[in-house]
N, C-alpha and C positions, 0 to 999 in steps of 0.2 A: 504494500500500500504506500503508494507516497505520501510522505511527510510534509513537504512544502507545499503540495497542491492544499493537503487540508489545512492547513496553519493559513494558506493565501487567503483563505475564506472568514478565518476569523471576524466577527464583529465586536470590537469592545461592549456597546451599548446595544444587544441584539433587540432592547427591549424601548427600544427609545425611537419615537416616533417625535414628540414636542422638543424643540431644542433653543425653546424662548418663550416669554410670556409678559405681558403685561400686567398679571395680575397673581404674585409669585402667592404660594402659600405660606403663611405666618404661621408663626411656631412660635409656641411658648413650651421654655424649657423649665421643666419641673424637676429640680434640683441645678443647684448651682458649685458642684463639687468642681477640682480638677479635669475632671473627664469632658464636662460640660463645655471649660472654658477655655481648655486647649485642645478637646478634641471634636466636638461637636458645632461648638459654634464660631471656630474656624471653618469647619470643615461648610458651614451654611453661609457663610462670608464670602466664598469661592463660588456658591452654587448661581445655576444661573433661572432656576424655578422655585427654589421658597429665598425666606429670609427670619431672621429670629424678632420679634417683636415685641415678645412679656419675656421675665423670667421671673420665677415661682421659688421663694426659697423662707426657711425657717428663719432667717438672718435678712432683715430688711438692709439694712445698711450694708449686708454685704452684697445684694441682688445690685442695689443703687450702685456702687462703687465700679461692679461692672458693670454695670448699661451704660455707664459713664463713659467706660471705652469702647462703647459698640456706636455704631451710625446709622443703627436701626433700631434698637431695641426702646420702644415708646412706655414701657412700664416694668416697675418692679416690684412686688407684692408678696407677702406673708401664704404659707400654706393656707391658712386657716381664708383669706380672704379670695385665696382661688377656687376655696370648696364653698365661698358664699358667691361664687362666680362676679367679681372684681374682675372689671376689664375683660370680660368673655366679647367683645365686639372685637376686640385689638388682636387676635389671633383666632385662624382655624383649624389649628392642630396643636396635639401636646407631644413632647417624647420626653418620658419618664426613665428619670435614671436614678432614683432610689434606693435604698437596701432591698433587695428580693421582696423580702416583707411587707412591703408598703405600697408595691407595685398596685395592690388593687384598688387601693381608695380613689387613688391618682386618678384610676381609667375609670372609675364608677360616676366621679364629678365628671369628667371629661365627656363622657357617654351623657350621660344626662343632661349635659350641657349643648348637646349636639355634633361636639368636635371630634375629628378622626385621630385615632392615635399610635403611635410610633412605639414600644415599649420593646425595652430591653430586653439582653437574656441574663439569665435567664427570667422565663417571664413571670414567677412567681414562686414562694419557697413550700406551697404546699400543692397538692394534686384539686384536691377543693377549692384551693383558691385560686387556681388557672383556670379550674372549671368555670369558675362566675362570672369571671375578666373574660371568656369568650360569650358565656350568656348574656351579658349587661348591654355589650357591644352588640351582638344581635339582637334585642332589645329594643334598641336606639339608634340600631341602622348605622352605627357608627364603622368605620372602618379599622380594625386593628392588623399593624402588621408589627411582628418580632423582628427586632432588630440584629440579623443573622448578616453581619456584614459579610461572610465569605462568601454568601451568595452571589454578590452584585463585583468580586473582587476577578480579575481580567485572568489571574492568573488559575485562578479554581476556576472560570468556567472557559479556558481554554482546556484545561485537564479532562474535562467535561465533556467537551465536542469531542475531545478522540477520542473516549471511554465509549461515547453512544458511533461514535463512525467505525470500532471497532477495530483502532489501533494498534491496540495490546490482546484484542482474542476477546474473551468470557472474562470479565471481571472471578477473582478465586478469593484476595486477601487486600484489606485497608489496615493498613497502621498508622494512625495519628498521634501524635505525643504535643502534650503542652506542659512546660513544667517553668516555674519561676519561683525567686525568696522573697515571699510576698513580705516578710519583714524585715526586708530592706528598701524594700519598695514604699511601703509603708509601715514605716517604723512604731507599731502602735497595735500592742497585744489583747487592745480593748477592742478594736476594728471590729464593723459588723460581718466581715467574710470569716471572722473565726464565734462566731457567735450562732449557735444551728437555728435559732426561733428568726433569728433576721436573713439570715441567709440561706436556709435551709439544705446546709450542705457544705461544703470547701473543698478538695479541688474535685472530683468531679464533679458536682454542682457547676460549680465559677469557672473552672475552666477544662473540665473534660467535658463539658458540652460541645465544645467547639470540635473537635474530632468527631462525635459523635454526630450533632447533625450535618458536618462537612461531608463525612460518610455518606449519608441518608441525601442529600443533594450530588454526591457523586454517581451514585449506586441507583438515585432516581426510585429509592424501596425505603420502607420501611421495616424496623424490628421485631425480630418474632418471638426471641427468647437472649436472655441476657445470662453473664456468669460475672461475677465479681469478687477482690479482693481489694481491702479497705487498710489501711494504718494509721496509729497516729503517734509520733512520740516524742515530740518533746514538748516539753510541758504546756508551752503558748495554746499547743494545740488540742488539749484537755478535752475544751465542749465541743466540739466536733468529732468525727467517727475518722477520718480521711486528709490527714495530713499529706499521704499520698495515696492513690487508688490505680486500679488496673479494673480493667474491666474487656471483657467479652463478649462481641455483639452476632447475633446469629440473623442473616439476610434470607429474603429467600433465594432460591436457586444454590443453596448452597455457600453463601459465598459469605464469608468469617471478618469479620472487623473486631480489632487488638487495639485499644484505645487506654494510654497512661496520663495519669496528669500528677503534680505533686506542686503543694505551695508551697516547700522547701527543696529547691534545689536551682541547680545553675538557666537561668533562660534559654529556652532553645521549643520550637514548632517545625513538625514537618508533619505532613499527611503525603502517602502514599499508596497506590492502586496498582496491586500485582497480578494480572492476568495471563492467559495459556499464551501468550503471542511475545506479550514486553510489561510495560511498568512506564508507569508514570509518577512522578512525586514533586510536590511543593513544599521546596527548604530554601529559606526561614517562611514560613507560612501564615501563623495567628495574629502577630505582633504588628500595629499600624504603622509603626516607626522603622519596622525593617524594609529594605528591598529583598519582593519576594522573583523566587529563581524558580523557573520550569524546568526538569530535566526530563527527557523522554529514552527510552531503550527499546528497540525490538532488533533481536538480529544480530548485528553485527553493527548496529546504531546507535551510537549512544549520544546526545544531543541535550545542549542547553538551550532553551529558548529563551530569545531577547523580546522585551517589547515595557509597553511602556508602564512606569510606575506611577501609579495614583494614590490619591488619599481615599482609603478605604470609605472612611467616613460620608464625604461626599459623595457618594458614589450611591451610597446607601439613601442619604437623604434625599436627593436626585432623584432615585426610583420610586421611592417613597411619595415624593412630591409628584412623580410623574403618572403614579395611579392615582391620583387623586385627580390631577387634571384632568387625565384622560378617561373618568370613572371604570379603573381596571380595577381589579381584585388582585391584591399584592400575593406573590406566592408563601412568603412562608409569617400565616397569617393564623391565626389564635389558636384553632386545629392543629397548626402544625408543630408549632412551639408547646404545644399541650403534650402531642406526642413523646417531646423530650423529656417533658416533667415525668411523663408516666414510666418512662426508659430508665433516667437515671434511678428514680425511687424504687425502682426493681431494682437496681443496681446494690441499692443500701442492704436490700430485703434480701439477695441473695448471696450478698456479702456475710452479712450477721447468720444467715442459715447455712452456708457451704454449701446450698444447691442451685441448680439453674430456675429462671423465673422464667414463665413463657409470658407472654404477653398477649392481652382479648384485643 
């Protein structure tokens, strides 16, 4: 099979018909943490179909301080006055980046408010409480899409095109690994990612997600039966179950996905797709700040692919913004992120049992 003829076809934006607007979508950002302010609303700063216009945060003067430096952001306001719907004209969408925990109240005002919304992963720290954040939003006719940035990232859905054009054969094995020292990252043993009621989980929660549904958008399948082992040991990481985790994801047709993640150890992502033909892998892969690198193998071929590096983030928001324009149905939307919830908490459940979980 030629390699270049497929690659020549690539579309960065296959999904992108609007490439301008007049009347861009406002976003109010509910939570004003780090993520928000270097990675989000930069990344909406560049876009060229929404813009940020509220931000929502428990700290008024510190909402204020930054709208101060944005060029667009027309309000800043208290949680409690976003749930008395303050300023619900000044925006028509929310993207909620809270503690896992808190995800639902966010999108409950949101929905009821009539605004479509953006929501993290993962989307919620309970299996019930993703349940409602999909009921509420159908409900209210709201639009919720999980915010799965590898979906929209150039380099997973080149992997993508030659997985389904049949590059590498029958997809057989996925290994995804994410692993980082979340306290050095954030130095702060009180942090809600080590806390289970608020984040309902650590690192497969927080970040073996991202293998797992990078899988499940590679593979284009969902999971049928889960296997897991869970650790945790050193003291930070007490209330949590999974200081480090591995886990085992069973596809159908056979085909085995091996996903690790761990909040103590060196940084490093890669997801890889080994089938009867060749392989394909994304290394460095999860991380927004890296340049990620395509390698492809079949044969006697072994190939890095070049192409161009973008901000994840935009890229996300963009599409985002772009089903809404174009009244599309975002793909991986409250069903689907629901999915994950239901996957990793098999994950826990069949960690603590030493058996495998199948999945209804």
């Amino acid at each position: 099979m030629d390699l270049s003829a497929l690659l020549g076809d690539f579309d960065r934006r296959d999904w992108q018909d609007v490439t301008e607007t007049d009347d861009p979508i406002r976003f109010a950002m509910i939570g004003v943490g780090w993520w928000t302010r270097e990675q989000a609303m930069t990344a909406v700063e560049s876009s060229d179909l929404c813009e940020t216009t509220v931000l929502v945060s428990g700290d008024r003067e510190k909402a204020e301080d930054v709208a101060a430096d944005s060029e667009t952001v027309e309000r800043a306001i208290t949680y409690e006055e976003f749930h008395d719907g303050a300023e619900s004209d000044a925006y028509d969408a929310v993207y909620v980046v809270t503690p896992n925990a808190y995800h639902l109240e966010y999108v409950e005002t949101a929905a009821e408010l009539g605004k479509d919304v953006l929501c993290e992963k993962p989307m919620e720290a309970t299996i019930e409480r993703a349940e409602r954040m999909v009921e509420v939003c159908e409900d209210h006719d709201a639009t919720l899409m999980i915010a799965y940035r590898m979906q929209t990232e150039p380099a997973v859905r080149r992997a993508k095109d030659l997985i389904e054009e049949g590059y590498i054969g029958d997809p057989v094995f996925v290994h995804g690994n994410m692993t980082e020292p979340i306290l050095e990252l954030v130095p702060d043993p009180d942090q809600w990612r080590l806390d289970w009621d608020a984040s309902g989980g650590c690192a497969a929660m927080d970040i073996g997600i991202y293998s797992l549904n990078t899988a499940r958008f590679l593979l284009d399948a969902d999971p049928l039966r889960v296997q897991g082992s869970v650790a945790s040991v050193r003291e930070e990481f007490e209330d949590v179950p999974d200081e480090h985790a591995a886990f085992q994801v069973t596809f159908p047709d056979h085909v085995f996905a091996l996903c690790t993640a761990s909040q103590n150890a060196t940084m490093a992502s890669h997801v890889r797709v080994t089938g009867t033909e060749g392989q394909v892998r994304v290394e460095p892969a999860f991380y927004p700040w890296d340049d990620r690198k395509l390698h492809v193998s079949c044969g006697d071929t072994d190939t890095e692919i070049e192409f161009e590096q973008i901000d994840q983030m935009e890229e996300e928001f963009e599409y985002f913004a772009h089903c809404l324009l174009t009244d599309t149905d975002p793909r991986p939307d409250g069903e689907h992120g629901l999915t994950d919830i239901r996957t990793i908490k098999a994950v826990y459940r069949a960690a603590e049992s030493g058996r495998a979980v199948d999945l209804d």
